[in-house]
N, CA, C and O atoms as a GROMACS GRO file, in nm:
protein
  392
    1UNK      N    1   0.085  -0.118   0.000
    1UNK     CA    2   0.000   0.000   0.000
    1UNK      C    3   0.090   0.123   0.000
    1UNK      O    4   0.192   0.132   0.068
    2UNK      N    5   0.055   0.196  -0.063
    2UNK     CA    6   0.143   0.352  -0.090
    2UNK      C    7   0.074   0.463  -0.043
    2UNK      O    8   0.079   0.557  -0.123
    3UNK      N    9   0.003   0.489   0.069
    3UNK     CA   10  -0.059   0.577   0.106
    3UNK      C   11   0.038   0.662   0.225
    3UNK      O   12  -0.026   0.739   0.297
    4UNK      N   13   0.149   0.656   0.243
    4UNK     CA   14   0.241   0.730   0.329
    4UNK      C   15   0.240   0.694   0.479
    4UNK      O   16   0.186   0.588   0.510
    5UNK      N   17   0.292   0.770   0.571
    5UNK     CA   18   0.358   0.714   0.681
    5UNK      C   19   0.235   0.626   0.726
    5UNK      O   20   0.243   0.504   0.739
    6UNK      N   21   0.085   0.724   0.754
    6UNK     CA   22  -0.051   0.642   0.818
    6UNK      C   23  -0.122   0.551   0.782
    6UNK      O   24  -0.215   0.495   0.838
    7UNK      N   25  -0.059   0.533   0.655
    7UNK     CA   26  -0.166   0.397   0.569
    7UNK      C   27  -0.169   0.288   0.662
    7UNK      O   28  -0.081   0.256   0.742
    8UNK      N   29  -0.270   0.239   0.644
    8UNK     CA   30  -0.308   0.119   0.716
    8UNK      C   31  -0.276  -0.017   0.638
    8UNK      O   32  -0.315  -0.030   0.521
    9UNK      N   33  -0.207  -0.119   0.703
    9UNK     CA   34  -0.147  -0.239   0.632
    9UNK      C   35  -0.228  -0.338   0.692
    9UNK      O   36  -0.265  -0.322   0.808
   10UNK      N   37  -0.268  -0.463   0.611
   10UNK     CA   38  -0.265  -0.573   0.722
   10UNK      C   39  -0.178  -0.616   0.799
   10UNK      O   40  -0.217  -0.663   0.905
   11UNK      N   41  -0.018  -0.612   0.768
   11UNK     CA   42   0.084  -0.702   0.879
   11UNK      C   43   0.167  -0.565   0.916
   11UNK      O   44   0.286  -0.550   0.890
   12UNK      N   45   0.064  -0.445   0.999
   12UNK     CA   46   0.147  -0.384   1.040
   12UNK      C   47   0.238  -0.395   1.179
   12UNK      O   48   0.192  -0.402   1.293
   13UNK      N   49   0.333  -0.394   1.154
   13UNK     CA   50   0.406  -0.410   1.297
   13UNK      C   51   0.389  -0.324   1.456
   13UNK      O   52   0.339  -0.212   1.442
   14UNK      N   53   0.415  -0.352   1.565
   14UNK     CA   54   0.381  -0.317   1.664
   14UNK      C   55   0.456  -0.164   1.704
   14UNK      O   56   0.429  -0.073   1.781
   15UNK      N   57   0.560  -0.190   1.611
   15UNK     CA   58   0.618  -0.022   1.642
   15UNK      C   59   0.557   0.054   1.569
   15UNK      O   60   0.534   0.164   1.619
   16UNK      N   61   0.504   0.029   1.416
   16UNK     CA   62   0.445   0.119   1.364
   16UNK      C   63   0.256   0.122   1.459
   16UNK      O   64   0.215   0.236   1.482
   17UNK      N   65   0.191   0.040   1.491
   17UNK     CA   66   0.058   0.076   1.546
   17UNK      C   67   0.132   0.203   1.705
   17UNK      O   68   0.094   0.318   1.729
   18UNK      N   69   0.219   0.138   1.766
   18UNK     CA   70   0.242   0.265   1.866
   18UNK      C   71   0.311   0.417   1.806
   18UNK      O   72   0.312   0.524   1.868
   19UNK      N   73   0.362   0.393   1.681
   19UNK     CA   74   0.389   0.562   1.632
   19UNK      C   75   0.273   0.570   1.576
   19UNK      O   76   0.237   0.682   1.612
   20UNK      N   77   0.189   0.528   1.512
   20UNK     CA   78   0.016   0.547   1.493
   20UNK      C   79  -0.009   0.591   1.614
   20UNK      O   80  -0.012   0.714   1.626
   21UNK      N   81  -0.025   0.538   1.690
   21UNK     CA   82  -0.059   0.595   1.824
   21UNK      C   83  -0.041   0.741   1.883
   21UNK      O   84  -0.119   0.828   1.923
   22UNK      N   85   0.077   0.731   1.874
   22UNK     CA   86   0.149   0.854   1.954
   22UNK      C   87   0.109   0.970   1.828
   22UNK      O   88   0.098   1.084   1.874
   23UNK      N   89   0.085   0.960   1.683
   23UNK     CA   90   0.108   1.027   1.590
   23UNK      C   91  -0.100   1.123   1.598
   23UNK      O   92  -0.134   1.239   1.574
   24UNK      N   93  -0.166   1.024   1.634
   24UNK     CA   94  -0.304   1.045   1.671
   24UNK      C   95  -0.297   1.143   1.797
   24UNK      O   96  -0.352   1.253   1.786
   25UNK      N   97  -0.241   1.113   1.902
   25UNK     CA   98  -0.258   1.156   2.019
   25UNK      C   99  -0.189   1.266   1.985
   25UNK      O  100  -0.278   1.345   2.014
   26UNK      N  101  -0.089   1.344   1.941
   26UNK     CA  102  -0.057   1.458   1.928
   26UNK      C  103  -0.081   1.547   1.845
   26UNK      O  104  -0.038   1.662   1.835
   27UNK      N  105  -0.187   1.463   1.757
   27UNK     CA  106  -0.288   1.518   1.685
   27UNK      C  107  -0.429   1.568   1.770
   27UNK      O  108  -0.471   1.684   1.763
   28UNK      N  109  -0.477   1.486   1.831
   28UNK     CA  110  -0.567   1.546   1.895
   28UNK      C  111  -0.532   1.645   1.967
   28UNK      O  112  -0.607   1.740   1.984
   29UNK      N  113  -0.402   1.636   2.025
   29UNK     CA  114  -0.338   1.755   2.201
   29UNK      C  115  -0.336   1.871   2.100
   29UNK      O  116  -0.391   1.972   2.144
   30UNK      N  117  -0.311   1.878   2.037
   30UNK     CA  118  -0.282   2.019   1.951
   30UNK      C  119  -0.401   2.030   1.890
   30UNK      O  120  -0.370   2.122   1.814
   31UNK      N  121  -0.518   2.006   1.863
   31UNK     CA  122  -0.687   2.026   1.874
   31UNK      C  123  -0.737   2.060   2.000
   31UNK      O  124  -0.846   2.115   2.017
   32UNK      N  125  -0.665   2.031   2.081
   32UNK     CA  126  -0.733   2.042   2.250
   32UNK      C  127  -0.700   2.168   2.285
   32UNK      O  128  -0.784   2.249   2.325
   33UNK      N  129  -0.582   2.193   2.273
   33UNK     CA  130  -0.492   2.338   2.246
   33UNK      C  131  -0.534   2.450   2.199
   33UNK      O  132  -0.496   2.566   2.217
   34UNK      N  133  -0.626   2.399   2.130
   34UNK     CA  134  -0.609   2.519   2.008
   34UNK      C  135  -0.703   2.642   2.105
   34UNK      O  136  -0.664   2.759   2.104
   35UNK      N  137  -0.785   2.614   2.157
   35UNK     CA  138  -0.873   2.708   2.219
   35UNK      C  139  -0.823   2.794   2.276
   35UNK      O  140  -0.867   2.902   2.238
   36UNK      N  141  -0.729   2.802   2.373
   36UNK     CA  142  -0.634   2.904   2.406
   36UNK      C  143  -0.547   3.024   2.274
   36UNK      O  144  -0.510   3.141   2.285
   37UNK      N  145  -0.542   2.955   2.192
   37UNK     CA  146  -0.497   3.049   2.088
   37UNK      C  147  -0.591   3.093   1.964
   37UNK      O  148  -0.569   3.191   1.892
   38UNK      N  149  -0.721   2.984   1.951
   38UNK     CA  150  -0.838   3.090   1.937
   38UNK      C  151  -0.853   3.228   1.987
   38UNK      O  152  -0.849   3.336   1.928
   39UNK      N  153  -0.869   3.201   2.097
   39UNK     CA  154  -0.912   3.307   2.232
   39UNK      C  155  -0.850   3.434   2.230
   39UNK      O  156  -0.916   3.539   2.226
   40UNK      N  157  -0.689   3.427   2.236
   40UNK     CA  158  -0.602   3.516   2.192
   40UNK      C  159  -0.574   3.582   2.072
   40UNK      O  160  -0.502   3.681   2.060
   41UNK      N  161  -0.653   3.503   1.952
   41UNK     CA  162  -0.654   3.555   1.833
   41UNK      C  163  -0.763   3.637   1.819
   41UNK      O  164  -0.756   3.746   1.763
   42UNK      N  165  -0.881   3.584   1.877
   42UNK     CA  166  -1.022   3.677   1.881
   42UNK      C  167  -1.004   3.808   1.961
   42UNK      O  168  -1.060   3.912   1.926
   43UNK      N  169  -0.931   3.802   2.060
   43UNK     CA  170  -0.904   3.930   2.190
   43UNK      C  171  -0.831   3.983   2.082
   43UNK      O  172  -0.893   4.085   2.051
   44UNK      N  173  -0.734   3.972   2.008
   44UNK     CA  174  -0.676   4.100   1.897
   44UNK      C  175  -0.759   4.100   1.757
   44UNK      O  176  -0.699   4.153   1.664
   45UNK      N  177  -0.859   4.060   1.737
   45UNK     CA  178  -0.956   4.091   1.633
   45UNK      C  179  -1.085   4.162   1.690
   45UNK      O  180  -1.152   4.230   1.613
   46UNK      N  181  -1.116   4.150   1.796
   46UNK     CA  182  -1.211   4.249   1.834
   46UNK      C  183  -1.134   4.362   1.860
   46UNK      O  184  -1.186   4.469   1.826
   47UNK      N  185  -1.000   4.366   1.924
   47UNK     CA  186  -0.950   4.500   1.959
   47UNK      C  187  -0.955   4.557   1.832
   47UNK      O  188  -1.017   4.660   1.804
   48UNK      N  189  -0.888   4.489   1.757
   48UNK     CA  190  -0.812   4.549   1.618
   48UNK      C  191  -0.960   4.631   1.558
   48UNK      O  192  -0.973   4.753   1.556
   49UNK      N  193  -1.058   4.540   1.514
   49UNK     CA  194  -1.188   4.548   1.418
   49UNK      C  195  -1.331   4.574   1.509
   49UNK      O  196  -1.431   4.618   1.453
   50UNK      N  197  -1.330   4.547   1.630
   50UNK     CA  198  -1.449   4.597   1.670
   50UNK      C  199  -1.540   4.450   1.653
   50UNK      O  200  -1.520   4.381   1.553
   51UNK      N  201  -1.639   4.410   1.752
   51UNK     CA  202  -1.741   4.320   1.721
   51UNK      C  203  -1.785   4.312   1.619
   51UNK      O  204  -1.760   4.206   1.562
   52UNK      N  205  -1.878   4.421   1.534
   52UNK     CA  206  -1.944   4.422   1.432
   52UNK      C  207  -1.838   4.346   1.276
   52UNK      O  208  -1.883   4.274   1.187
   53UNK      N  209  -1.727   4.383   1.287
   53UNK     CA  210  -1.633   4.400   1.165
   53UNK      C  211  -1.558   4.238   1.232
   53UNK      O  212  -1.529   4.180   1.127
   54UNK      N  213  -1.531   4.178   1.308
   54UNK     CA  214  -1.464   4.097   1.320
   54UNK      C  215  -1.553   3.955   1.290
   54UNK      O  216  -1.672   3.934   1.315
   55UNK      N  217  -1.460   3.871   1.232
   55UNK     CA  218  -1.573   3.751   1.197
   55UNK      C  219  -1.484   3.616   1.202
   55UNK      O  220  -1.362   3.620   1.185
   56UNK      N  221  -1.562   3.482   1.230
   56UNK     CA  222  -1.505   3.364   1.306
   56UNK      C  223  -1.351   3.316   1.168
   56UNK      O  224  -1.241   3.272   1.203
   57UNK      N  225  -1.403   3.348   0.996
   57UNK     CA  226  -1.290   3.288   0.932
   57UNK      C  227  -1.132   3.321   0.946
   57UNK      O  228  -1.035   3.249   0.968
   58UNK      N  229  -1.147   3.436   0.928
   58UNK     CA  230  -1.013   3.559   0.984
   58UNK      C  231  -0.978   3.518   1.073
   58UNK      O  232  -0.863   3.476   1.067
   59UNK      N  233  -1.036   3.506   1.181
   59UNK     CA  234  -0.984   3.458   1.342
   59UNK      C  235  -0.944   3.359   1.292
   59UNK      O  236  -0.821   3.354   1.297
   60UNK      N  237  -1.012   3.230   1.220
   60UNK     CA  238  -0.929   3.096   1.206
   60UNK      C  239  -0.814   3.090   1.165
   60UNK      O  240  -0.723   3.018   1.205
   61UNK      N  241  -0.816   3.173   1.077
   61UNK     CA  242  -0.696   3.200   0.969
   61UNK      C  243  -0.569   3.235   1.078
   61UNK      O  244  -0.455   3.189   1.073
   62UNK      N  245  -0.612   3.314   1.159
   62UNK     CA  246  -0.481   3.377   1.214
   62UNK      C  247  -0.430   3.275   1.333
   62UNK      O  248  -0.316   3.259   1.377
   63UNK      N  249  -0.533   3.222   1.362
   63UNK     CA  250  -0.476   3.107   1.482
   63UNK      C  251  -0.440   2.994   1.409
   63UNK      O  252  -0.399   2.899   1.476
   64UNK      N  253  -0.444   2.980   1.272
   64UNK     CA  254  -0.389   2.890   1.266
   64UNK      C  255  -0.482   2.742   1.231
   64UNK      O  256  -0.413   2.641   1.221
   65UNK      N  257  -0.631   2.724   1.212
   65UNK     CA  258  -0.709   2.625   1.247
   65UNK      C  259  -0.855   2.645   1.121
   65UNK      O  260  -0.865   2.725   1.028
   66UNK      N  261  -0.924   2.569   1.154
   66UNK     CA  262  -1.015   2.570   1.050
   66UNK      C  263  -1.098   2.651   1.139
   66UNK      O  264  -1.104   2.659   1.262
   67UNK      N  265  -1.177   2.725   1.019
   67UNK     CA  266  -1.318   2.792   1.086
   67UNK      C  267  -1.387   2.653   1.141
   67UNK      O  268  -1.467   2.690   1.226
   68UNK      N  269  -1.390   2.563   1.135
   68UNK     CA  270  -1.548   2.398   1.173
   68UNK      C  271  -1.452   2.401   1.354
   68UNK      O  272  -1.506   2.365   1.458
   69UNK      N  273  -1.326   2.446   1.346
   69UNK     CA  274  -1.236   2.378   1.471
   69UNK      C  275  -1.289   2.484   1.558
   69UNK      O  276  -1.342   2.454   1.665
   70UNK      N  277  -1.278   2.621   1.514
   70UNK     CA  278  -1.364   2.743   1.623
   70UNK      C  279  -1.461   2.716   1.641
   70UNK      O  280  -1.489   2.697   1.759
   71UNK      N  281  -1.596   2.692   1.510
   71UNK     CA  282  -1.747   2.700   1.607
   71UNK      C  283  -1.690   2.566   1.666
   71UNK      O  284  -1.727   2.575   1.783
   72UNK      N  285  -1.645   2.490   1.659
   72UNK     CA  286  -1.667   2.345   1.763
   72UNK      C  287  -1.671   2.382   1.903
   72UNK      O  288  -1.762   2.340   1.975
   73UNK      N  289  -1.549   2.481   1.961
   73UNK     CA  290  -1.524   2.495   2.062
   73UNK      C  291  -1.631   2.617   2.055
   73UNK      O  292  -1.706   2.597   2.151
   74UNK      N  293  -1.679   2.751   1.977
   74UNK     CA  294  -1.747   2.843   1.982
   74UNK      C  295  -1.829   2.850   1.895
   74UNK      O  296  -1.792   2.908   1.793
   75UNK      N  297  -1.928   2.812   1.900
   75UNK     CA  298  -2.038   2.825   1.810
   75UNK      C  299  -2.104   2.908   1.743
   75UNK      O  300  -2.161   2.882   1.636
   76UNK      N  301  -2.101   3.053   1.819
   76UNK     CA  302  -2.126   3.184   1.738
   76UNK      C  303  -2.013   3.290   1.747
   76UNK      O  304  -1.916   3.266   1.819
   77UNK      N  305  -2.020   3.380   1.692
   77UNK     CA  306  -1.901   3.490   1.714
   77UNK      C  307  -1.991   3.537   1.873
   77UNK      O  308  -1.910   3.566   1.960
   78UNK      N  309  -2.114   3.547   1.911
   78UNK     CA  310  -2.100   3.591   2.038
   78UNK      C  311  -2.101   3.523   2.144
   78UNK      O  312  -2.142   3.559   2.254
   79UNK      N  313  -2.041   3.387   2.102
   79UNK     CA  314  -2.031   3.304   2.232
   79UNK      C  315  -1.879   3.307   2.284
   79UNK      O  316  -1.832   3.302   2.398
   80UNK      N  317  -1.819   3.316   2.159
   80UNK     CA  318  -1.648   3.351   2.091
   80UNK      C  319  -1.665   3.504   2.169
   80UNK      O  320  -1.676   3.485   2.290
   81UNK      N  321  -1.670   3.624   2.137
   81UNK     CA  322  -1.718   3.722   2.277
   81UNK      C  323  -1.718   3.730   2.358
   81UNK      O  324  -1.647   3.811   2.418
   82UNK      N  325  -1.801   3.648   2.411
   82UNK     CA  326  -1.838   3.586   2.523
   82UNK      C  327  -1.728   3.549   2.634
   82UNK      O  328  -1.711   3.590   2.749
   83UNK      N  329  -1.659   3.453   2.553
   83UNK     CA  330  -1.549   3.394   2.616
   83UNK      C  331  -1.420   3.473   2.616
   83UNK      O  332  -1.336   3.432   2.696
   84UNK      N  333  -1.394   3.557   2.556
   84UNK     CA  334  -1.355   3.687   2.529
   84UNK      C  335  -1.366   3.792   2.661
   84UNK      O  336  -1.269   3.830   2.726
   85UNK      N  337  -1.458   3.816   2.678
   85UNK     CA  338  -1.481   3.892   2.803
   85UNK      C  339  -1.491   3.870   2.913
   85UNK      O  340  -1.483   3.944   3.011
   86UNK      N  341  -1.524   3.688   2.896
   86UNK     CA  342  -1.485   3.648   3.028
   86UNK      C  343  -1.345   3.639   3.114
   86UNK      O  344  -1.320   3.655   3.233
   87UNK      N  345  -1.250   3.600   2.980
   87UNK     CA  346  -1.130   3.602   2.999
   87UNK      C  347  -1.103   3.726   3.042
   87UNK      O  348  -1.038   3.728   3.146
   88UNK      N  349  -1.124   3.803   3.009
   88UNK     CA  350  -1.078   3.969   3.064
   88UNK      C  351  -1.154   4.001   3.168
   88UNK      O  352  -1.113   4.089   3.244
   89UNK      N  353  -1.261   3.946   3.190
   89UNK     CA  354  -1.325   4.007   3.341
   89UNK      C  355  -1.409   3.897   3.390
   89UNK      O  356  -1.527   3.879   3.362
   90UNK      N  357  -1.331   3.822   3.470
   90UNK     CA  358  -1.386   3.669   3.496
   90UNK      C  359  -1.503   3.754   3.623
   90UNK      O  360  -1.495   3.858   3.689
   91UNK      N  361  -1.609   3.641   3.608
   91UNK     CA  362  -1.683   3.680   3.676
   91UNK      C  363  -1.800   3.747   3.606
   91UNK      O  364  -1.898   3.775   3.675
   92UNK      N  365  -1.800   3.779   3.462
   92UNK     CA  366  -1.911   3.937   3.378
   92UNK      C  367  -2.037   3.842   3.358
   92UNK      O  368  -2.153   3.884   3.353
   93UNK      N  369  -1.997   3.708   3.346
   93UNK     CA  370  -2.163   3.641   3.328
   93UNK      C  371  -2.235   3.673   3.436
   93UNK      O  372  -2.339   3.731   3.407
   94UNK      N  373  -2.214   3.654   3.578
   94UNK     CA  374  -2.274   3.688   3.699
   94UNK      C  375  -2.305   3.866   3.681
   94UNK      O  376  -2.419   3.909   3.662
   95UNK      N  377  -2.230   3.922   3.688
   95UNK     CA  378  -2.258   4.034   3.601
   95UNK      C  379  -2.396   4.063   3.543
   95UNK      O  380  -2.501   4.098   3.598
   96UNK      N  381  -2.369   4.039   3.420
   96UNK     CA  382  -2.456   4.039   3.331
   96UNK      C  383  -2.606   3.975   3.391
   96UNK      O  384  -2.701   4.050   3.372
   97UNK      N  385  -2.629   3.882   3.441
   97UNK     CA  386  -2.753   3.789   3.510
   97UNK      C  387  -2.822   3.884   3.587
   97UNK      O  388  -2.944   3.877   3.602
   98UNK      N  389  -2.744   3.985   3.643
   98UNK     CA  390  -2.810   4.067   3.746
   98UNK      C  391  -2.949   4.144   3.702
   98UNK      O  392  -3.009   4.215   3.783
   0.00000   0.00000   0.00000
């Protein structure tokens, strides 16, 4: 089979299923990750552009990730906001409820 390092073989050997392994898992950690540098990319796109003008693809673009990988973790630009302002003033949902 010629499909490169991940192709799947029938007689694959036990070192290659554990670098499969390890090759998955640091695939996912750096998906798990990414939200923190979402976050930081959105806090300088609202500064930069303002709510109205800032939008979820741009942000992807600059962190680095697909727009499907942001809504996953943020589903709208004002939940992305949201989390945004919480980070800067933990506590504003209670806030806000009042």
């Amino acid at each position: 089979m010629n499909g490169g390092f991940m192709s799947v073989t029938k007689n694959e050997s036990p070192r290659h299923s554990a670098l499969r392994a390890l090759w998955v898992s640091l695939s996912d950690n750096r998906e798990k990750n990414a939200a923190p540098e979402i976050l930081e990319t959105a806090v300088r796109a609202f500064d930069e552009s303002g709510y109205e003008r800032a939008s979820i693809q741009p942000i992807a673009e600059l962190a680095g990730t697909s727009k499907s990988l942001v809504t996953y973790y943020f589903p709208t630009k004002q939940t992305l906001a949201s989390a945004v302002i919480n980070l800067a003033y933990p506590g504003a949902d209670a806030i806000g409820a009042c």
